[in-house]
C-alpha positions in Angstrom: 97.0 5.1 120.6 95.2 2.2 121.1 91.5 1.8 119.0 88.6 1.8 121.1 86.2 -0.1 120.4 82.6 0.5 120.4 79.8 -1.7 122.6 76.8 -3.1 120.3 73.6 -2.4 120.9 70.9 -4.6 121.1 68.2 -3.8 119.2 64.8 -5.6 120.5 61.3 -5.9 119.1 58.2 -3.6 120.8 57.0 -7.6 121.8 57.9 -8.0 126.0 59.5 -11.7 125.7 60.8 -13.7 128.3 63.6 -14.4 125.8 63.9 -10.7 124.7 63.8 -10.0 128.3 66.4 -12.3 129.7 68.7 -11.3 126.2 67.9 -7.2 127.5 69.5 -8.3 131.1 72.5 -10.6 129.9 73.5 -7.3 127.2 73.6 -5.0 130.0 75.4 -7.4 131.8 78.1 -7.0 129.0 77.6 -3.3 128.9 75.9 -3.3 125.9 73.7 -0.7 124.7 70.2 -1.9 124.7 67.1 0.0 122.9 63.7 -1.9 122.4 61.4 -0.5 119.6 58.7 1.2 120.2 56.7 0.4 117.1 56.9 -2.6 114.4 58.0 0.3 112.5 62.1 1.5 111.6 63.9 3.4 111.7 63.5 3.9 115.7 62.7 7.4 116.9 66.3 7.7 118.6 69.8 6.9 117.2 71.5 3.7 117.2 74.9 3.5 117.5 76.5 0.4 115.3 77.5 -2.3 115.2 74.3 -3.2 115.8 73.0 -6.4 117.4 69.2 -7.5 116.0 67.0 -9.7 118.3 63.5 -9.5 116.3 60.7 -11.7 115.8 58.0 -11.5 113.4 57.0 -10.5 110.6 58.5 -7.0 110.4 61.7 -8.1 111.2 63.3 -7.9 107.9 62.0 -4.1 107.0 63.4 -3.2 110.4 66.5 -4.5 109.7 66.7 -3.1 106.0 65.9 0.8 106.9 69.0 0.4 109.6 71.3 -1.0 106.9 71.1 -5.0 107.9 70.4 -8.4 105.9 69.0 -11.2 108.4 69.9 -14.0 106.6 67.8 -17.4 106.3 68.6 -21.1 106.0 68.4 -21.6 102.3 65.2 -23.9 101.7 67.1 -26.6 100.5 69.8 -27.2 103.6 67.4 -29.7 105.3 66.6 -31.9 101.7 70.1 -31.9 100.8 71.3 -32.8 104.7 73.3 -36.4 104.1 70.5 -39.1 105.4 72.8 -39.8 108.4 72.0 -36.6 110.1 68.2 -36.5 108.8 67.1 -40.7 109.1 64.0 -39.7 106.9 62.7 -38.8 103.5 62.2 -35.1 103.1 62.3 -33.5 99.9 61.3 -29.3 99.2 58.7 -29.2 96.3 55.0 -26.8 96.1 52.3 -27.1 98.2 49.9 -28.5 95.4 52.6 -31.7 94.3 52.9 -31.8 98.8 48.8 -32.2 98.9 49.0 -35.0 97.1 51.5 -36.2 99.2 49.5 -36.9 102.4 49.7 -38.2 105.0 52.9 -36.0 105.9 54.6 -33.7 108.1 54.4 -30.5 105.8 56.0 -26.7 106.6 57.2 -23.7 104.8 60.7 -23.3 104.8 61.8 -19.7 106.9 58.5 -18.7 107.7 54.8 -19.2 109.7 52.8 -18.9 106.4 50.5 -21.6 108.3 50.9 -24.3 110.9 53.8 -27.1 110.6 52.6 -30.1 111.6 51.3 -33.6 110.1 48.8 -33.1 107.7 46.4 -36.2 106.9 45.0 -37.3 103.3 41.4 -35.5 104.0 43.1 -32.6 105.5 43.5 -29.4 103.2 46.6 -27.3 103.2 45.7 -24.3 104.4 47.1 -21.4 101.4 46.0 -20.6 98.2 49.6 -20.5 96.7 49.9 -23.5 95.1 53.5 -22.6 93.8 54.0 -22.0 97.4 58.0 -24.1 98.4 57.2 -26.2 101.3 59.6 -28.7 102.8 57.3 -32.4 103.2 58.6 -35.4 105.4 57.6 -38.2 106.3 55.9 -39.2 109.2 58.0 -39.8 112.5 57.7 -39.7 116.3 60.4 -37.4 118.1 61.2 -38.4 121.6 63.0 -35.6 122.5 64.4 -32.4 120.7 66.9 -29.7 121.8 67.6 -26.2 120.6 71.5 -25.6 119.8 73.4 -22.1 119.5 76.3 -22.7 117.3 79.2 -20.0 115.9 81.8 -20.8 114.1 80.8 -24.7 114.3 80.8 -24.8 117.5 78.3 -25.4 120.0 78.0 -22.2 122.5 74.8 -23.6 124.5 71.5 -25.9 124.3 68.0 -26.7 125.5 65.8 -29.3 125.4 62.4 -27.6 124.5 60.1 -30.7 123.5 59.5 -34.8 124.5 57.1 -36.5 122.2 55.7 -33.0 121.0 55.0 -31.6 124.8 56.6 -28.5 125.6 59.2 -28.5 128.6 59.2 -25.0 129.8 56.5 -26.2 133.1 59.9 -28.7 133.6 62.1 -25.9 133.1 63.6 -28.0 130.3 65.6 -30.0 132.3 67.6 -32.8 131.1 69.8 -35.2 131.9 73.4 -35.1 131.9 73.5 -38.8 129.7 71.4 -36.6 127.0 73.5 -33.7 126.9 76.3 -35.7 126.5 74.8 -38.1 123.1 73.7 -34.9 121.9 76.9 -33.1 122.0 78.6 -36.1 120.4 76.1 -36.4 117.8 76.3 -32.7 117.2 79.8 -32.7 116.8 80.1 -35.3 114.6 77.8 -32.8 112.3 79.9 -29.8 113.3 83.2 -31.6 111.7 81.5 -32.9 108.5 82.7 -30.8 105.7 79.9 -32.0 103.5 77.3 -29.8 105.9 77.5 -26.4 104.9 77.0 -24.1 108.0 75.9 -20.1 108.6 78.5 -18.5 110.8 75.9 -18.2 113.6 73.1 -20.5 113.3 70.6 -22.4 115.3 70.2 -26.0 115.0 67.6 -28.4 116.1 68.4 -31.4 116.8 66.5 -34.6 118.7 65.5 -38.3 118.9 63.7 -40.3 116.1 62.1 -43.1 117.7 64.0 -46.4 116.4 65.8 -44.2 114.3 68.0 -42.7 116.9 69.6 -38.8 116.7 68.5 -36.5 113.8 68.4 -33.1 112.7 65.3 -31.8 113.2 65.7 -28.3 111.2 67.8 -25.4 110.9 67.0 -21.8 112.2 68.4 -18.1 111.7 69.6 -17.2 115.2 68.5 -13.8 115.1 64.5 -14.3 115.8 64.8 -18.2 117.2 63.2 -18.8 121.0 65.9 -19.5 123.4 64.0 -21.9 125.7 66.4 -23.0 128.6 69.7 -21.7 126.9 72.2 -19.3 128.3 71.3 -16.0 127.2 74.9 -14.6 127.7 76.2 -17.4 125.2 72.8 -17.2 123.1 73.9 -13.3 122.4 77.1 -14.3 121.6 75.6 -16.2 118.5 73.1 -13.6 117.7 75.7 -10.6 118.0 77.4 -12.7 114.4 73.8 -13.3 112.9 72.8 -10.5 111.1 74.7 -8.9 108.0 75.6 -5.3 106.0 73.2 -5.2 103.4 
């Protein structure tokens, strides 16, 4: 007899998204199963039949996922540092936040998380935590001209956004882009895709853009379970997301 083989279901945060919303149509597209949470609490009031698909941002995402039996997995902190300089063009290194004051002007961040606000810092500024053991990834200072969102599993590139020129959001644009870009980008992106040197999640999302007189970079990495989808296909966006969670 042949197996039959169960639908996922999607399981969404109790936050109404356009990106959790257009992720909750292109599942029932598919025939998923689809149940949203009603509270940042797990597990949910009502059964959830595996495998399980997790689409969750914030900060409870990780004890939601734990009480149903899931790992969502993060870039480790030292992917982007360790990155060969052909696919970064700049200096960043990982160190703590008190060696990273010293460190300014620079563009400063936390690794995985929104402990407080990535962006460049200057000399009189003050990082904004107490934690002065705290990781943080510091680069130097650089103009992007454009940066795009990438879906990749298994190395290869399922769909992509631009979401940003010279720091200005493109959703009022609808993130539209030209076909010339999409094309350098995918060629860049595959030239990363084939190195052997850069180690890859199965499902992953990668940032990638324009350095001014630099040319293309990698911009960061992302866990595709929680990452904004901008202007991306949601039916190939799920696709990545469905491989991005794990059994604890």
């Amino acid at each position: 007899m042949d197996e039959v083989h169960q639908q996922p279901t999607l399981v969404l945060s109790p936050r109404y998204t356009p990106d959790s919303q257009a992720l909750w149509r292109a599942a029932i597209q598919r025939g998923w199963h689809v149940q949203r949470l009603t509270h940042w609490t797990a597990p949910p009031q009502v059964p959830i039949n595996p495998p399980v698909v997790l689409y969750l941002e914030g900060g409870f995402a990780h004890p939601i996922a734990e009480a149903l039996g899931l790992n969502l997995p993060e870039p480790p902190d030292t992917w982007l540092p360790r990155l060969p300089m052909q696919y970064r063009q700049r200096q960043i290194q990982l160190t703590s936040i008190e060696t990273a004051q010293a460190m300014l002007p620079a563009f400063v961040k936390p690794p995985n998380d929104k402990r407080f606000p990535a962006k460049v810092y200057m000399p009189n500024d003050k990082l904004p935590t107490d934690a002065v053991d705290l990781p943080v990834l510091v680069a130097e200072v650089v103009v992007w001209e454009k940066e795009f969102r990438c879906f990749v599993l298994d190395r290869q590139l399922r769909t992509a956004s631009l979401y940003a020129r010279y720091a200005a959001p493109q959703d009022e644009a609808d993130f539209a882009s030209t076909a010339e870009e999409h094309a350098e980008l995918e060629q860049f992106l595959q030239h990363l895709l084939d190195d052997p040197q850069v180690e890859l999640p199965r499902a992953v999302v990668i940032d990638v853009g324009v350095i001014a007189g630099r040319g293309w970079a990698v911009v960061e990495l992302n866990a595709a379970w929680g990452a904004g989808i901008y202007g991306c296909d949601p039916a190939q966006v799920l696709e990545v997301v469905r491989y991005a969670t794990e059994p604890l």
